[in-house]
VOGU-3710 file (C-alpha; in Angstrom, 3 decimals, decimal comma):
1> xxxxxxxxxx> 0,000/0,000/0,000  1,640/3,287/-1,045  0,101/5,928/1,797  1,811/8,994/-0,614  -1,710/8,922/-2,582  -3,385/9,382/0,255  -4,136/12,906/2,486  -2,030/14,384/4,719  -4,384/13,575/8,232  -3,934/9,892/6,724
11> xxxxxxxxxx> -0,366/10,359/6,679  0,027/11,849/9,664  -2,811/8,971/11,542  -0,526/6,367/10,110  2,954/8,059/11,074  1,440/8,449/14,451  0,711/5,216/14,881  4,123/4,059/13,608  5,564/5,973/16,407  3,219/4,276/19,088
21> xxxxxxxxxx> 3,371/0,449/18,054  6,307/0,533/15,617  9,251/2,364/17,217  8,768/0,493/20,499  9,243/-2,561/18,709  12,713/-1,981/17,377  14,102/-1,496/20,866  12,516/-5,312/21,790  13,301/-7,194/18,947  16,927/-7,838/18,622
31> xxxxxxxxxx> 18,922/-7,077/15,721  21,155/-10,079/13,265  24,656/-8,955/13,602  25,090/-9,559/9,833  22,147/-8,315/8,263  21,138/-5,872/5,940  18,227/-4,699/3,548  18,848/-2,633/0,159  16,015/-0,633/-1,443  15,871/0,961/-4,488
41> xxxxxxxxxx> 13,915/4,241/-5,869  10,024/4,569/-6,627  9,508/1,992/-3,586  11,540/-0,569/-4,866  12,587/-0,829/-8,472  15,669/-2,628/-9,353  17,907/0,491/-10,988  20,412/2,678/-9,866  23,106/2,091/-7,167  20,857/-0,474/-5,337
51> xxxxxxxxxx> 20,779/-2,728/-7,986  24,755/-2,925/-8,749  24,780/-3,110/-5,004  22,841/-6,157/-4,597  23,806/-8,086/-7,495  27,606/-7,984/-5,918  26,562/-9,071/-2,515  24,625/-11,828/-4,863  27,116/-13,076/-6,766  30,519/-11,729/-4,934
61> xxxxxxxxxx> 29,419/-12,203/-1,344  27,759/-15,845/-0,564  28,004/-15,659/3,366  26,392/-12,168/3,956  22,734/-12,013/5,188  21,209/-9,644/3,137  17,627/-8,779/1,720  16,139/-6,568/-1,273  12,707/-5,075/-0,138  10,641/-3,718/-2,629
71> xxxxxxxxxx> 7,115/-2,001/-2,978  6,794/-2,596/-6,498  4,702/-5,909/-7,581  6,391/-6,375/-10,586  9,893/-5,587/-9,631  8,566/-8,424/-6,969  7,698/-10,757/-9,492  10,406/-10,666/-11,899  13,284/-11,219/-9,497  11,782/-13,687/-6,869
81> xxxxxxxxxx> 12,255/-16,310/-9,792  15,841/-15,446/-9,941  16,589/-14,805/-5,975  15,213/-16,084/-2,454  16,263/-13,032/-0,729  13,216/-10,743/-1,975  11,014/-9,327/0,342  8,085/-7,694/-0,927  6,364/-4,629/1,024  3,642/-4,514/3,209
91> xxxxxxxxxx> 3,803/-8,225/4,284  4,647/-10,208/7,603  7,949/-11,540/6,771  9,057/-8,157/5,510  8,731/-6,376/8,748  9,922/-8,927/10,640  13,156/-9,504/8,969  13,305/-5,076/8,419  12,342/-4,946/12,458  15,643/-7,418/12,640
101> xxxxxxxxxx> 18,272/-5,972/10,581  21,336/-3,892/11,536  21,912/-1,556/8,374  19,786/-0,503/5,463  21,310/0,685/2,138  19,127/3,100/0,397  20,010/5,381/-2,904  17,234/7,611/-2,798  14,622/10,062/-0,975  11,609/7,988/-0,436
111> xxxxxxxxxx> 12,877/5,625/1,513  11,526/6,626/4,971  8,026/6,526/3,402  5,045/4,516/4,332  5,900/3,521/7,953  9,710/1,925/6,582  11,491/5,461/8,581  9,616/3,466/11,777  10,629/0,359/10,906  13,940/0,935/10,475
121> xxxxxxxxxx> 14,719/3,349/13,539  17,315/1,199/15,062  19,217/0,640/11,741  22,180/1,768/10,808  21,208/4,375/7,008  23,495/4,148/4,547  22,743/6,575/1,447  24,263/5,917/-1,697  22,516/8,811/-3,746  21,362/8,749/-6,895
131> xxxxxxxxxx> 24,194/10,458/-8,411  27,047/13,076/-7,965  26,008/16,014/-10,024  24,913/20,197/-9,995  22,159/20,493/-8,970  21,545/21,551/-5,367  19,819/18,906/-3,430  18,211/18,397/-0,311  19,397/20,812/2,466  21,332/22,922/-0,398
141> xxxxxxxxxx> 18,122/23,255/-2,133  16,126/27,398/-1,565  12,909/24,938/-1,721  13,876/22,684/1,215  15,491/25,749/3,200  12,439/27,461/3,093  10,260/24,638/3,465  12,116/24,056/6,830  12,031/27,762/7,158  9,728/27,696/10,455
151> xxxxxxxxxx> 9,835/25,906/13,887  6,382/24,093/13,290  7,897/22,742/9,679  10,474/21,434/10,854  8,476/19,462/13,564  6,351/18,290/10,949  8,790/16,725/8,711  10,601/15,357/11,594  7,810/13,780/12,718  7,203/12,133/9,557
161> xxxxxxxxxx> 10,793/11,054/8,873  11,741/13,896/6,139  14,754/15,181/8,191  16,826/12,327/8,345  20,637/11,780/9,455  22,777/9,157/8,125  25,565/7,037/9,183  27,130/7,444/6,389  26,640/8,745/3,074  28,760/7,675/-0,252
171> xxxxxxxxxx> 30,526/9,842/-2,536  33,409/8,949/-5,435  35,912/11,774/-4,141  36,533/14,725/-2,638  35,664/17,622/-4,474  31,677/16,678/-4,445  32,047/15,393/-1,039  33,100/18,501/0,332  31,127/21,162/-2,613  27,911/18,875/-3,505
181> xxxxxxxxxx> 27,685/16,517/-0,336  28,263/17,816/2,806  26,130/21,093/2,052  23,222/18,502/1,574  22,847/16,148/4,017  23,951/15,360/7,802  25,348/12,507/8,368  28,405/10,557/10,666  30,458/9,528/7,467  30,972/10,601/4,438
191> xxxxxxxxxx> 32,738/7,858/2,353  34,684/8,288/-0,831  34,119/4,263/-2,451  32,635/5,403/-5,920  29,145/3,929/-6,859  28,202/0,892/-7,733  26,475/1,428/-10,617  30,087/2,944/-12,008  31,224/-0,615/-11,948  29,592/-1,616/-14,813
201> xxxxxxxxxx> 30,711/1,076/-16,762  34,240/0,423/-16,433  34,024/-3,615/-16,713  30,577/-3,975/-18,557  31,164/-8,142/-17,798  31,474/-8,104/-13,566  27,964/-9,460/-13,583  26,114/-12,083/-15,448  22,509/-10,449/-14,146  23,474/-7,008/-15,215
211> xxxxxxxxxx> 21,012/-6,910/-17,831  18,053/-7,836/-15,478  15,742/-4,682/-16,105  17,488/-3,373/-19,062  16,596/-2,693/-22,371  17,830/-5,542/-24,031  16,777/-5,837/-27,194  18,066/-2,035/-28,001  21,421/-2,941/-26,323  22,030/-5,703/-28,371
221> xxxxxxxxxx> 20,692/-3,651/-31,523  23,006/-1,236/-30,709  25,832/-3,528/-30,414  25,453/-4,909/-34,084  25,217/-1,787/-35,585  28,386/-0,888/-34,009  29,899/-3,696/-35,036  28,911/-1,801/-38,784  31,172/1,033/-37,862  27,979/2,790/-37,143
231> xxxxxxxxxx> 28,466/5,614/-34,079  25,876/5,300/-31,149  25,219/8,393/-29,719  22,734/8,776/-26,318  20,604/11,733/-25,479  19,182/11,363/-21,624  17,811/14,182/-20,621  17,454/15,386/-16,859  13,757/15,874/-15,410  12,772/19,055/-15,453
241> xxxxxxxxxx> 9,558/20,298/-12,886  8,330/22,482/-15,542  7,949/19,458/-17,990  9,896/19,464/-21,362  13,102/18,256/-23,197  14,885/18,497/-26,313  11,773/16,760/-28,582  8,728/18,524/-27,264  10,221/21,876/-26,512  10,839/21,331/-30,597
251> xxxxxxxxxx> 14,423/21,880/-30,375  14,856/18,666/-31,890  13,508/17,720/-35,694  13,176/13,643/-35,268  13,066/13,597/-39,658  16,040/15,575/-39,918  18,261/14,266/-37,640  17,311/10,462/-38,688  18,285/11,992/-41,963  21,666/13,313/-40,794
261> xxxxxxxxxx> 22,180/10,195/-38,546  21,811/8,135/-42,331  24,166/10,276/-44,019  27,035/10,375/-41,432  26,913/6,505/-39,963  25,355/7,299/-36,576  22,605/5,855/-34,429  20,596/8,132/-31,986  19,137/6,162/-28,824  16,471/8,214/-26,863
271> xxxxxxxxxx> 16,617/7,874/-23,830  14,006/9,822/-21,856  12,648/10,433/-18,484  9,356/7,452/-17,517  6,584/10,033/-18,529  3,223/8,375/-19,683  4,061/11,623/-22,550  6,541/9,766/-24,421  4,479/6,670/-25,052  3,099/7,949/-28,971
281> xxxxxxxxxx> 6,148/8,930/-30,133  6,803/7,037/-33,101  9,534/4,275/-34,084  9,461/4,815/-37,438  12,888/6,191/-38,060  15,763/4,029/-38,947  18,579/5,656/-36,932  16,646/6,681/-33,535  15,911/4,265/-30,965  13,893/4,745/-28,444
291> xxxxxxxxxx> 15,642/3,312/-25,166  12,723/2,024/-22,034  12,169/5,285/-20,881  11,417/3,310/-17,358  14,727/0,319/-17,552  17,850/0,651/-16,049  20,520/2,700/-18,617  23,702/2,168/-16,842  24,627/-1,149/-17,983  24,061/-0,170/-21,979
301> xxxxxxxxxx> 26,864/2,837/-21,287  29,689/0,897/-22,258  27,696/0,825/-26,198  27,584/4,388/-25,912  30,309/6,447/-28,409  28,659/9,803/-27,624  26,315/11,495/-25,211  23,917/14,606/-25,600  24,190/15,715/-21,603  22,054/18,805/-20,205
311> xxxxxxxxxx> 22,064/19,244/-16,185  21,693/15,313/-15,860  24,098/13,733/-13,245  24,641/10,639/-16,015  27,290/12,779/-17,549  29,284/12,370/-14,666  28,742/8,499/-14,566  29,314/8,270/-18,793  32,258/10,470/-18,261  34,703/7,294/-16,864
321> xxxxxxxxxx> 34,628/5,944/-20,445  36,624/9,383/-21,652  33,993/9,658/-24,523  32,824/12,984/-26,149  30,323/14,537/-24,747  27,996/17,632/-26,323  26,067/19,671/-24,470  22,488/20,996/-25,457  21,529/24,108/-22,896  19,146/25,730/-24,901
331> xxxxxxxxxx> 16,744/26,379/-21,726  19,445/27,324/-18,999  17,981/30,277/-18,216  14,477/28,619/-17,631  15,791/25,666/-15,664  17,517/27,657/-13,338  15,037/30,067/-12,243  11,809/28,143/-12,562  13,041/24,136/-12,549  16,619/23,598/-10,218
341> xxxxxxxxxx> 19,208/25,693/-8,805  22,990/24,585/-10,315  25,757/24,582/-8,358  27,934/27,124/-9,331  31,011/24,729/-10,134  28,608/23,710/-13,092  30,572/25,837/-15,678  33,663/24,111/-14,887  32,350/20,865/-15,777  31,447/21,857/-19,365
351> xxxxxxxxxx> 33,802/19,722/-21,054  32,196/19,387/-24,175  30,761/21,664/-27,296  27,564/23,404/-26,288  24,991/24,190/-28,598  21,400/25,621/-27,695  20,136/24,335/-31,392  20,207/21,459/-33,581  22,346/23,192/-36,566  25,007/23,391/-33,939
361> xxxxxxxxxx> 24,433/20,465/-32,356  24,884/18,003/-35,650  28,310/20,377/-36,496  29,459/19,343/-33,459  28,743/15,627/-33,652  30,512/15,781/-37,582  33,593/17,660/-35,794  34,543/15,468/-32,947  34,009/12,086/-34,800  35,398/13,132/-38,434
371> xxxxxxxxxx> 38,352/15,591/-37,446  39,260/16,061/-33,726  38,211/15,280/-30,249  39,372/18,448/-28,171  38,435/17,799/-25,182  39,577/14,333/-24,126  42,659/15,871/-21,715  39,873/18,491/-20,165  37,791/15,400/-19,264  40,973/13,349/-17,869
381> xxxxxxxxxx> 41,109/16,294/-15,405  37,214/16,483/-14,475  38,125/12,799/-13,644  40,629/12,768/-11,786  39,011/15,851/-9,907  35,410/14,152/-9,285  36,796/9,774/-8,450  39,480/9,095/-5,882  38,656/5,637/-7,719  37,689/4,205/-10,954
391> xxxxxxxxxx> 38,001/0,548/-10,978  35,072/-1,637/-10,464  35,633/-2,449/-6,993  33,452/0,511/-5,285  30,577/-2,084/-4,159  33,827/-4,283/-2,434  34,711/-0,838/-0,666  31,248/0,019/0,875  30,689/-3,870/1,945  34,023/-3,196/3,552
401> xxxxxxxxxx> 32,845/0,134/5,644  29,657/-1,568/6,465  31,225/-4,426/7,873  33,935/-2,957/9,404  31,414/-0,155/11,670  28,311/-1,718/12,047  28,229/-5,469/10,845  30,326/-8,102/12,076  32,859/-5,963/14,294  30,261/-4,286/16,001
//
């Protein structure tokens, strides 16, 4: 049952009673030294950090005691065929083995919802956030300072969980632990391991599930026509609260750039934010794919030759590969003042041509992949300055930390 549909008195009845029956409960039943639960975003789906995270305590880690809860029936479904360890939420044996675990591993905001910030008031938090990126997040944000602007606010979203500290909270280096981080969340630890889902990037073969909840049949189409000589190039747009992108703020002609993609050997993959919007747009062009606007990206990366970036913190993931990247802020004036606030280190990170059109844009794209890639050494930097690491051991390195404070030495 998601309670988020429901209104606020419900919310608040239901918190309240979490408090009264729920929290009192944690401090009887004891915890399992060695266990842990992961959850994903959107109650549950199997994407992003959690994912990566799981499926190397699945197939790297055989003794740990460890549990994916989801909230999502179908995420439910599809991977309870594949693994024992899936608990699906509300249900007896998920509270029971949540009321019993030590540490929960979450990537996201919404975690807490539903009763789960209750159930888990004992546990040890561990955030690994959904990217490292520009805009300003969380207690960084002018929405959340002035939403936590007054005394009775800030009871309020105490009360139901929205105020949260962590034990720890992961990062991949310095710089955006100390500028994009620590301005945004309180917490005990702030850990430089990298993210999981970077692991795949750099060795696309550490996992023989990888693929579960990705777009397969465009990852493998993409692979043959590479195979062609054919360029793949990936435009994944951030969300923006005003609504919009590339396509429907009609930046973007579909005809003419399938046309352009035919004449110069490339492939454009779409990959767009999961907005019911996007459903009619059609497939009948040769050289655009449309990627599952609602599967897990991160795993087709490694097929990528070229991305189209905006504000979206997926340029900083793609960026490991040392691939060109182009840039297409037509709306930065917009986005700033009426969707996010950026980080001022944003213009630093602009290692790529920027366009605000598609004339520009396609230039570009013929430049870089027929004459010169300029800005290969200028991304070498922006790596080194954002990853104190960039193997594919980050998931081995926040098992370790976990362990180490609040697992099996504790």
């Amino acid at each position: 049952m998601n309670l988020n549909k429901y209104s606020k008195p419900v919310i608040l009845i239901t918190t309240l009673l979490g408090w009264i029956f729920i929290v009192p409960l944690t401090y009887l039943i004891p915890k399992k030294r060695n266990r842990m639960v992961l959850m994903g975003a959107k109650d549950g789906f199997f994407i992003d950090n959690v994912k990566f995270f799981f499926l190397y305590l699945s197939e790297k880690e055989p003794g740990q005691d460890f549990y994916l809860l989801t909230a999502n029936k179908a995420t439910y479904e599809t991977l309870r065929s594949e693994y024992s360890n899936i608990l699906y939420y509300p249900s007896a044996k998920a509270y029971w083995i949540m009321l019993r675990s030590k540490v929960f591993v979450v990537d996201n905001f919404s975690w807490m919802d539903n009763c789960r910030f209750q159930l888990f008031w004992r546990a040890k938090i561990i955030q690994i956030w959904h990217g490292i990126g520009f805009k300003k997040i969380q207690r960084s944000n002018k929405y959340f300072i002035k939403e936590t602007s007054s005394l009775y606010r800030r009871f309020i979203l105490n009360f139901v969980g929205k105020l949260p500290k962590y034990q720890a909270v992961i990062s991949t280096g310095e710089f955006f632990t100390r500028e994009f981080f620590r301005p945004a969340f309180l917490t005990e630890h702030f850990i430089d391991t990298g993210y999981p889902r970077n692991d795949v990037i750099v060795n696309p073969s550490k996992y023989q599930n990888a693929y579960i909840n990705s777009d397969v049949v465009t990852i493998n189409k993409v692979a043959e026509m590479r195979k062609k000589g054919i360029k793949s190039i990936l435009y994944a747009p951030t969300f923006r609260d005003t609504g919009g992108d590339g396509i429907s703020d009609g930046i973007l002609d579909l005809d003419k750039l399938n046309q352009f993609a035919l004449a110069n050997n490339f492939v454009f993959i779409f990959k767009l934010h999961p907005l019911p919007q996007y459903k009619s747009i059609s497939n009948d062009f040769e050289r655009i794919i449309w990627y599952d606007n609602v599967k897990d990206v991160y795993p087709f990366l490694p097929e990528v030759d070229g991305m189209i970036s905006d504000y979206s913190s997926i340029y900083m993931d793609y960026i490991l590969l040392n691939r060109p990247i182009f840039f297409l802020l037509y709306d930065r004036e917009k986005y700033e003042t009426k969707d996010r606030e950026l980080h001022a280190f944003f213009n630093d990170f602009l290692v790529g041509s920027i366009s605000t059109n598609q004339n520009k844009l396609e230039m570009d794209l013929i430049y870089c992949f027929t004459q010169k890639d300029d800005f290969k050494e200028e991304r070498s930097k922006i790596i080194e300055k954002s990853y104190l690491n960039t193997d594919d051991s980050s998931s081995q390195r926040i098992l370790k930390f976990i362990q180490e404070y609040y697992l099996r030495n504790n």
